[in-house]
Structures are given as C-alpha cells and as structure tokens.
LOGUDREN-481495 format. One record per residue (C-alpha): x, y, z. Coordinates in Angstrom, 2 decimals, always signed. Layout:
BEGIN
SITE  u  v  w
SITE  X  Y  Z
...
END
This chain:
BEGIN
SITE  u  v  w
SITE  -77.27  +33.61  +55.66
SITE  -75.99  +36.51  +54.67
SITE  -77.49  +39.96  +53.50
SITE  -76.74  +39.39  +49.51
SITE  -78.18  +35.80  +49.81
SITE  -75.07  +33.64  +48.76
SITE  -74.86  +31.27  +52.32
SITE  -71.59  +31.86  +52.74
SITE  -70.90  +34.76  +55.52
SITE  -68.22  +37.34  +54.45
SITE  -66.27  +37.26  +57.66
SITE  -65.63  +33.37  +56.14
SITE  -64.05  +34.44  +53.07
SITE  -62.31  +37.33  +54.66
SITE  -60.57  +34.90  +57.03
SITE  -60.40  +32.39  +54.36
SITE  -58.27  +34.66  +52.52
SITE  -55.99  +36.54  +55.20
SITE  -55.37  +32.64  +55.85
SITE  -54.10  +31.92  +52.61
SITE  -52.15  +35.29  +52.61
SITE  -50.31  +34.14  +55.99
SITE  -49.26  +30.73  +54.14
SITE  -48.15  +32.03  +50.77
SITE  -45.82  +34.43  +52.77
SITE  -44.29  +31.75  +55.20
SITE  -43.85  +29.34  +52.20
SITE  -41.91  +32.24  +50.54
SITE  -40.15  +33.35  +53.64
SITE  -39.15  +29.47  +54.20
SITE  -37.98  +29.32  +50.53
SITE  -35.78  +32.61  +50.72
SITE  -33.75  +31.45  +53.95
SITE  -32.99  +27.89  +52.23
SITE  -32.28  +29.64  +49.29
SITE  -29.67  +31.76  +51.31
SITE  -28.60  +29.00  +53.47
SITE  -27.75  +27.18  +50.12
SITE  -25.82  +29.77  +48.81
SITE  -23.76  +30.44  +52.08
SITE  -22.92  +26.88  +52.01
SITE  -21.77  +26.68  +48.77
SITE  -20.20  +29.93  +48.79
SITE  -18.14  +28.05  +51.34
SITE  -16.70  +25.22  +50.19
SITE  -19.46  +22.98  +51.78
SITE  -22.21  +20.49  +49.81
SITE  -25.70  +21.99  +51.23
SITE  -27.15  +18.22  +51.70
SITE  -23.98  +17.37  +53.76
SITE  -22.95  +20.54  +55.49
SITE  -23.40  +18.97  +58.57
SITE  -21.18  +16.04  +58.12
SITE  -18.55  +17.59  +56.63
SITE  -18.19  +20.39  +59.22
SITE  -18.08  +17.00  +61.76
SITE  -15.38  +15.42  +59.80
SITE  -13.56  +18.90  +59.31
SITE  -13.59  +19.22  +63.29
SITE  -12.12  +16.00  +64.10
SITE  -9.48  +16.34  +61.64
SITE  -8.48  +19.85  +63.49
SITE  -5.74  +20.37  +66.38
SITE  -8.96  +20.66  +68.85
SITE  -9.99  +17.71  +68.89
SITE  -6.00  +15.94  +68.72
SITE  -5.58  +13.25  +71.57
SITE  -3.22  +14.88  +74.06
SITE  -0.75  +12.03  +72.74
SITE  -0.27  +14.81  +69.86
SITE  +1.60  +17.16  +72.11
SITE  +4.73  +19.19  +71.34
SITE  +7.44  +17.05  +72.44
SITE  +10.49  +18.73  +74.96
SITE  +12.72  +19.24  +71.99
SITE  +9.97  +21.53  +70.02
SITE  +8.63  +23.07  +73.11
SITE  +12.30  +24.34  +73.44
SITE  +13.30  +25.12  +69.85
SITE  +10.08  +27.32  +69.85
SITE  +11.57  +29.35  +73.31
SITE  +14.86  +29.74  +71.83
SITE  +13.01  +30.96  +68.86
SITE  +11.35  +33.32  +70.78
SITE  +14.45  +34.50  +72.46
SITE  +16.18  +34.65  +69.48
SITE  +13.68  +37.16  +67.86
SITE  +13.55  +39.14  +71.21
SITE  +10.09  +38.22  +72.46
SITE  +11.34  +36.90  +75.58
SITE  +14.39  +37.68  +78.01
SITE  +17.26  +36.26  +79.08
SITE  +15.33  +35.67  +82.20
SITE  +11.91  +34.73  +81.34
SITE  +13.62  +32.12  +78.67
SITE  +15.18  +30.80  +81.89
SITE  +12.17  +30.43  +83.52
SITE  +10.33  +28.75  +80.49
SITE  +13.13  +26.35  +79.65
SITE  +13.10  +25.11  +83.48
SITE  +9.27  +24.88  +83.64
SITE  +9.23  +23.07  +80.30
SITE  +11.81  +20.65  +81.67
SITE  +10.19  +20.00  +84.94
SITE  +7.16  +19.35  +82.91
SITE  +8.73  +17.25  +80.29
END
C-alpha cells in the first residue's frame, strides 16, 4: 500500500501512463506514414488499395519484361546504324564493323 493510502502504488500509474504515451505516439506515427504513403500514391497516378497490382501489371506491360521474340529485327538494327552514321555518331569504320556483327548475328 502506498504512503497516501489509495492501494494503488505510484510507480503503477507512472508506468501505466508512459505506456499509454508510447501507444498514442506509434498510433499517430503509423497514421502519418499511411497518410503520406497515400498521398505519394495518388500523387502518382496509382489507386493506394491497388498500388501493388498496378505497378505488377505496369511492369509486364514494359520492354523489360518483352519475350526475346520482341527483338529488333536485322532491317531495324541496321536502319538505326545508318542512322547513327548518318548523324555522325559513328564512323565509316565502326559502322562497318556494326553492320558485319549485326549480320553475323542476324
């Protein structure tokens, strides 16, 4: 018992209520980052309850994930070296080079 008479010892309460400080403050710090994860989301094109999905969907849509069926065929693979050459990003030479590796390749 303690000195006042009340039963209850003050080192209780005192813990009691650090306790209950500690779970208001991660409830608000768990409500903040959803809050902010919401708004990033949103901010981004993306429906917060399906971000997930859609970023899954998004990625197999994308070149990455293209079959390797989906390549450049010989024709574009050359057109793009003669475009190159054309513009003066490549030599004489190293178009040489390319073209014959790309054909080799083919």
């Amino acid at each position: 018992m303690s000195p006042d008479g009340s039963g209850i010892p003050g080192l209780f309460i005192a813990f009691f209520v650090f306790m209950a400080i500690v779970a208001v403050l991660g409830i608000a710090i768990s409500v903040t980052l959803s809050v902010r994860r919401f708004l990033v989301l949103r901010s981004g094109g993306l429906n917060p309850l399906t971000a997930r999905e859609q970023l899954a969907a998004r990625l197999n849509k994308s070149q990455l994930m293209a079959p390797a069926a989906a390549e450049k065929s010989i024709e574009q693979r050359l057109a793009e070296l003669e475009d190159l050459h054309d513009r003066g990003v490549i030599s004489d030479a190293e178009l040489a080079a390319a073209r014959a590796k790309v054909i080799a390749t083919g």
